[in-house]
N, C-alpha and C positions, 0 to 999 in steps of 0.2 A: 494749980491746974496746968501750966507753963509748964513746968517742970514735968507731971504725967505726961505732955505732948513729948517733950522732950526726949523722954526712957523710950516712948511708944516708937518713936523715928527710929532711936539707934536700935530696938530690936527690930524693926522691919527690915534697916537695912544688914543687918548679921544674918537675917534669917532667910533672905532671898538666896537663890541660885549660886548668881555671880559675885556675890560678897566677896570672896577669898581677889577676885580681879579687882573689884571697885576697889578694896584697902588698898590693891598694888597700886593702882593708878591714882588714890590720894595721898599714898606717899611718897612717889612722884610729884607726884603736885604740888607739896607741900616744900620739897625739899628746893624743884624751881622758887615757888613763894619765899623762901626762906633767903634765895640767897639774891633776887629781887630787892628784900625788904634791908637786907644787910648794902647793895649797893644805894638805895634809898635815904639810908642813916647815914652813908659816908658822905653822901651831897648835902642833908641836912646840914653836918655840919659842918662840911666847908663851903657854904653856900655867900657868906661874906665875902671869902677869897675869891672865889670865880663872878662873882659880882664887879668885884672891883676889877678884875678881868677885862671883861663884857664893856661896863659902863664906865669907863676910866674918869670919865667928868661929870658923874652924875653921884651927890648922896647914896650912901647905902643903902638907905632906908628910903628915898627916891625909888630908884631902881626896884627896890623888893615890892614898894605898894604896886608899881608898876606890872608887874609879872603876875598878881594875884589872881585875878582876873581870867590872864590865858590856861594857868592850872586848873581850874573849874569850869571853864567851858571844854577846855578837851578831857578834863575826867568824865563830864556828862554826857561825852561822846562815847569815851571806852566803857561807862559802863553802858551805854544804852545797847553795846554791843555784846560783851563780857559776860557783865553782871546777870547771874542768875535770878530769878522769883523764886521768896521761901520758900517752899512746898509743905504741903501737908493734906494728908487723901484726908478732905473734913467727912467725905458720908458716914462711915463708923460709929460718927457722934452724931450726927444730924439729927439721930429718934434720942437721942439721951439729953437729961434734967441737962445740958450743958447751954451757958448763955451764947448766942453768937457773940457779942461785943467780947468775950472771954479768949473765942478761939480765934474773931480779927485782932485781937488786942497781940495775942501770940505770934500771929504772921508777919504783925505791923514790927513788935521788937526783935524777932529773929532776923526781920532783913538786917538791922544794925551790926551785924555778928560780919558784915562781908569784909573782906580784905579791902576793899575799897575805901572803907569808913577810916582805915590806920593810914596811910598814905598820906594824906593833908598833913594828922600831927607829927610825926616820923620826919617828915619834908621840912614842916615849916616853924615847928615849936622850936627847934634847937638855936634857929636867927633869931627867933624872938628873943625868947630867953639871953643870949649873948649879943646881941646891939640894941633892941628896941628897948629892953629892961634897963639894961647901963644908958643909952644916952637920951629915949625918951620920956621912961618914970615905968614905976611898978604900975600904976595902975591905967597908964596907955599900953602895957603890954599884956594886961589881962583883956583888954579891950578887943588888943588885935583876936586872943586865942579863942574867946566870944565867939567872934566874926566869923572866923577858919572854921570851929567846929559846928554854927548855925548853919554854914552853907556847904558844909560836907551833909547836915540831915536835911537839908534842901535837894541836892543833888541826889541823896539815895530814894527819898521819895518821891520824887518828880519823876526819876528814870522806871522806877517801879510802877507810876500811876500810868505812865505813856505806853509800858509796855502789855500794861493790863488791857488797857483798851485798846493795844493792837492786834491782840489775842482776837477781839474781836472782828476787829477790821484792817485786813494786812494795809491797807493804804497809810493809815495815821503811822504803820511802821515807818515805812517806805518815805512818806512826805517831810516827818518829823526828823530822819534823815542825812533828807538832802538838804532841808532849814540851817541845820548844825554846820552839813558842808560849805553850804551859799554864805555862815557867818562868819567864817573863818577865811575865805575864800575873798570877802570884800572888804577884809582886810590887809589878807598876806597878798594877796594881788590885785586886786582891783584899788585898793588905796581910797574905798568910798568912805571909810570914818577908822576911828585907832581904837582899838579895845584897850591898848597901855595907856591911853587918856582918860578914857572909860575908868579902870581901873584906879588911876592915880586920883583920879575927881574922889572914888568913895574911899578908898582906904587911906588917902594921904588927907582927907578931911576928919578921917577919925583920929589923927593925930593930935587934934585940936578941938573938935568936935564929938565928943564921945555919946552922946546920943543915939548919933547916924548908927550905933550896933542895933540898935532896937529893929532896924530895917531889914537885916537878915534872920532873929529871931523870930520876927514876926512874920515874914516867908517859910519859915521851916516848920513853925506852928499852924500856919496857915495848911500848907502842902499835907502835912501830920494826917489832919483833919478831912482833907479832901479824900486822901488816899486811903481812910478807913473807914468813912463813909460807903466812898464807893465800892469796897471791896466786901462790907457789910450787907450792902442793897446786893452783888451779885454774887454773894457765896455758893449758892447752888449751882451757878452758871457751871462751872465748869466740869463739876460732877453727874448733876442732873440735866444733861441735856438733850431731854430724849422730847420733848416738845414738839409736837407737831404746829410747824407753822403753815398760814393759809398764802403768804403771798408767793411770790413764784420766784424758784432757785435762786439764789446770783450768779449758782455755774452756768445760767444761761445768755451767754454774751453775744451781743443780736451781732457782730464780724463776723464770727465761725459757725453762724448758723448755712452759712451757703457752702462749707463745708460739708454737711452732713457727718454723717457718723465720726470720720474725723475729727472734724470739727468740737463734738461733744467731747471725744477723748481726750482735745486739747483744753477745753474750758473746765473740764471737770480733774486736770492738771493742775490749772492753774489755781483752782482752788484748794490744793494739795498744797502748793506752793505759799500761797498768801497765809493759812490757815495752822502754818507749823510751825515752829523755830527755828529747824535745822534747816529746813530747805528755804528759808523765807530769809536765811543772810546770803543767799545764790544772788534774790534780787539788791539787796541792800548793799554787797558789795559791788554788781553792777552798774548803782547810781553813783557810789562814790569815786569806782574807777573812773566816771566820765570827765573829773576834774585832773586824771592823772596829767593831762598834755599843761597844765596849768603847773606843773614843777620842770617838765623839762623844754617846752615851747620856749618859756621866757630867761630859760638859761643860753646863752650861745655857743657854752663851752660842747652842748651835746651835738652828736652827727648826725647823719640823715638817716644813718641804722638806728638811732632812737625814737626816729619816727616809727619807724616800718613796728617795731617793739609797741608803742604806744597806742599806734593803728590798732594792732593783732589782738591787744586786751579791752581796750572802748571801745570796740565793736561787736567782740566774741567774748567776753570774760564770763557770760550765764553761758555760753558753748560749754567752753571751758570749764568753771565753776562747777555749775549744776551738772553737767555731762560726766562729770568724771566717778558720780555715783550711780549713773545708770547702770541698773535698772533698780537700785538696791533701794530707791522711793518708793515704789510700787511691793518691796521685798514679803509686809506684812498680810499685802492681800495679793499676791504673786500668784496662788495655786487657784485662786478664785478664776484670774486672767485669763490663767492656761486651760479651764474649761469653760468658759466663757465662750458667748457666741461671737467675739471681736476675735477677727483674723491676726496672726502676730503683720500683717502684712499694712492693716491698720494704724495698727499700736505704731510699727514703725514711723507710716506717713504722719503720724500724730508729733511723734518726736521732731519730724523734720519741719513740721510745719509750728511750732510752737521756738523751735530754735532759728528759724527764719524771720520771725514775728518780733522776736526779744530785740535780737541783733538790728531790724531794720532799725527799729525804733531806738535803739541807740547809737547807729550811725546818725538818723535826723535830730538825736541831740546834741553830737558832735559838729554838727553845720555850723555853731556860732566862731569855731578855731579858727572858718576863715579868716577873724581877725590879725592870723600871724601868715596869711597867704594862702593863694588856691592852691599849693601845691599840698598844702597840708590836707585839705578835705580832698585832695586827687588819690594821697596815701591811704588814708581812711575810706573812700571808696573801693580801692583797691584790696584792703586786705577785708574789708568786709566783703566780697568777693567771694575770696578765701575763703573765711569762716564760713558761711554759708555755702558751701560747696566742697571745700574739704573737710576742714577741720569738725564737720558735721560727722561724715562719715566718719573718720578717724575716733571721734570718743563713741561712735555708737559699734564701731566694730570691737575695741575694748570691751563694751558693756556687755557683748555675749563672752567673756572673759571675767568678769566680776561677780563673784558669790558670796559677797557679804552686805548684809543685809543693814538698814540704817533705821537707826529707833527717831521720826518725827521727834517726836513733843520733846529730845535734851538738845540744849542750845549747842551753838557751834564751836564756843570758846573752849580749846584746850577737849574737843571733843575725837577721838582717833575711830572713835567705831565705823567701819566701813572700809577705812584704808588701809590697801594692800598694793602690793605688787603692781596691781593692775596701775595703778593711779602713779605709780613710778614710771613704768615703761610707758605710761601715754604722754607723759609729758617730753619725751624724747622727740619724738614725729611731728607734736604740735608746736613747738620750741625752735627746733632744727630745723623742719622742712622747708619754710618759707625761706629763711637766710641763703639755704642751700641754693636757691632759685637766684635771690637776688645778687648775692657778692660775688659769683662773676660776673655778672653786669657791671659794678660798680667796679672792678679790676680792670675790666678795659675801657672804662669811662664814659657808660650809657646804665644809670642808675635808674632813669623812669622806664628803659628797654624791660628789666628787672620788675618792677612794678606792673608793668605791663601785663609782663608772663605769668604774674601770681593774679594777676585779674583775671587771665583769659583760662587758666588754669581753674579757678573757682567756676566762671559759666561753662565749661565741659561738665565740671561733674552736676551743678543745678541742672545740666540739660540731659544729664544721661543718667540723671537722679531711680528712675526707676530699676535702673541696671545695676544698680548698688542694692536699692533694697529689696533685689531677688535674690542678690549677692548675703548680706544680710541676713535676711530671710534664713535662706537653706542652712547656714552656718546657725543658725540660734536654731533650729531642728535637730542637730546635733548634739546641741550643748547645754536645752531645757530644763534637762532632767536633772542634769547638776545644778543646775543655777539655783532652780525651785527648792533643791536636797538642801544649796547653800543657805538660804534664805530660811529656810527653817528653823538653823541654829542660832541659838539667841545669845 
């Protein structure tokens, strides 16, 4: 039956529209993959040499347990990002003699097919093979490849279970995260415990201890089982979800109720946002930029122009980010909009007030930088300013310039649909503009003067915000009817 799913796919996808593009763009894709996997095998295998490198006083095989550890916590990050969910449109069979455990059984072994899955052995088999096999025994280096390939089907299951239930609930997306961030984060800076200790505790124990493999089999077995359980229990979720429920919206968030109508336009965004993949890594990369000052704060070698840089993205980066596809979110129900009883004058204040909202609230989680001095949160004051006040306008004046339209439900990884032109030439204004302002201040040696003028420059336009979206306004009255035409093409 695996294999009838299997035929069923590749003729769906031959048989669609865009086939002739989609080949083009996985053979693109394939060809980056390819020479990826080819720089992958040259570090496999001189992975000894650059060890002895690195660790000049530490065992090779020291060193390697060492490192194991930090590969699989940031692989379960790129894939939480990356990595796609199998697919397969199950209603077709849903009325047919076909078992579910048949068609979860299919979903559960095609995820194994990912690039993902090859990475670990590619990486790590070739040291095995040439130092743990010669200088620890054949059968501690079976041990290790155990180990390696249980917590590669850990990792693909786990990343796949989390994102299943954040299909449901964009928070567990979003929380799950910044968790991965905060673990990596209190180690490479905060210095609260050593994941290479972590590490070396389980894998430099199975040198001696070959048992301890039973601990990642029995997670991967574990995870197996979870993950086709629950995928089992919600099959229908995501085809049949036409369920009427009794309790009352989540798009109704009791802040933007004293908005009014606004206000709904914004909450019923955000649920646009939480509830899709493409737009829901807008928030994901949001939280993670918020740790960017945590790479260049605690370096000295950086200037005070990498603050202003670091300011301008932990403050604005969903500006930015998310901004850059407007309106091409809205592209699929676009012509509904446009006769819709919502004023475009609305829609506008909707955008300004939903990019005001993001930005505060990650300026207030920037407040902890104080730690490296108040000039830093004076920076990040400042250009959230900015962002809120220009750089608002600036991607929404591009956005009556963008006519392509973005498909929700495919992930963001290696995804180009949407981008054009427009997303080139805005990053110019958003880029430039601010530096322009501050480096003659810093040329004649008044850098906070500089800062100053990019603050006071942001509350002009928050304060003459309505003069913009007339401005706005009459410009997207012009340029509608293309936009809606763009939007159409798929």
């Amino acid at each position: 039956m695996s294999k009838i799913f299997f035929q069923h796919e590749i003729k769906s996808f031959l048989r669609t529209a865009g086939a002739g593009k989609g080949i083009a763009i996985k053979v693109i894709m394939g060809i980056l993959i390819l020479y990826l996997f080819l720089n992958v095998v040259a570090l496999g295998f001189f992975m000894d040499k650059l060890l002895e490198e690195i660790f000049p006083n530490e065992d090779l095989i020291t060193s390697f347990c060492k490192l194991i550890l930090y590969y699989f916590l940031f692989d379960l990050l790129w894939r939480f990002q990356l990595q796609e969910l199998p697919t397969l449109q199950v209603q077709p069979y849903l009325h047919l003699r076909i078992k579910k455990n048949t068609i979860v059984r299919y979903l559960s072994l095609a995820s194994l097919l990912s690039a993902f899955n090859l990475w670990p052995v590619i990486l790590f088999l070739p040291f095995i093979f040439k130092v743990i096999w010669v200088d620890a025994g054949h059968a501690t280096a079976l041990i290790f490849v155990l180990s390696i390939l249980a917590l590669t089907i850990f990792n693909n299951y786990f990343s796949l279970f989390i994102k299943r239930k954040a299909n449901l609930n964009g928070w567990i997306y979003i929380g799950f995260a910044l968790l991965l961030v905060l673990l990596t984060t209190a180690d490479f800076s905060w210095h609260l415990y050593s994941i290479r200790n972590l590490s070396f505790a389980f894998f430099g124990g199975l040198l001696h201890q070959h048992y301890l493999v039973l601990l990642p089999i029995i997670l991967a077995v574990l995870i197996f089982f979870i993950n086709f359980t629950y995928l089992k229990n919600n099959l229908y979720l995501e085809e049949l979800s036409s369920k009427k429920t009794a309790y009352k919206s989540s798009t109704d968030i009791p802040f933007f109720n004293r908005f009014g109508k606004v206000g709904d336009l914004v909450s019923n965004e955000i649920k646009l946002i939480l509830r899709n993949k493409r737009s829901r890594s807008a928030i994901i990369m949001t939280g993670a930029f918020l740790f960017y000052g945590l790479i260049f704060y605690t370096n000295k070698s950086y200037g005070e122009g990498m603050k202003l840089f670091c300011g301008t993205f932990m403050t604005g980066l969903f500006i930015i980010n998310y901004g850059q596809f407007m309106f091409s979110w809205q592209g699929s129900h676009f012509d509904g909009i446009l006769i819709s009883k919502i004023t475009f004058r609305d829609f506008l204040k909707a955008k300004f007030l939903l990019f005001t909202t993001v930005s505060t609230l990650a300026f207030l989680l920037t407040l902890p930088y104080v730690y490296f001095g108040w000039h830093v949160i004076f920076v990040h004051l400042m250009m959230y300013l900015w962002n809120i006040g220009v750089n608002t306008v600036i991607v929404l004046f591009f956005a009556n310039r963008n006519y392509k339209r973005v498909d929700l439900s495919k992930g963001a990884s290696f995804n180009w649909e949407g981008v054009g032109a427009t997303q080139l030439l805005m990053g110019f204004p958003i880029l430039l503009a601010p530096f322009i302002i501050y480096w003659p201040s810093v040329w004649f040696g008044h850098a906070d003067v500089g800062l100053i003028l990019l603050g006071l420059t942001g509350i002009i336009f928050v304060l003459t915000r309505s003069y913009w979206i007339t401005q706005l306004e009459a410009d997207f009255e012009q340029k509608k009817y293309t936009i809606a035409e763009g939007f159409r093409n798929k």
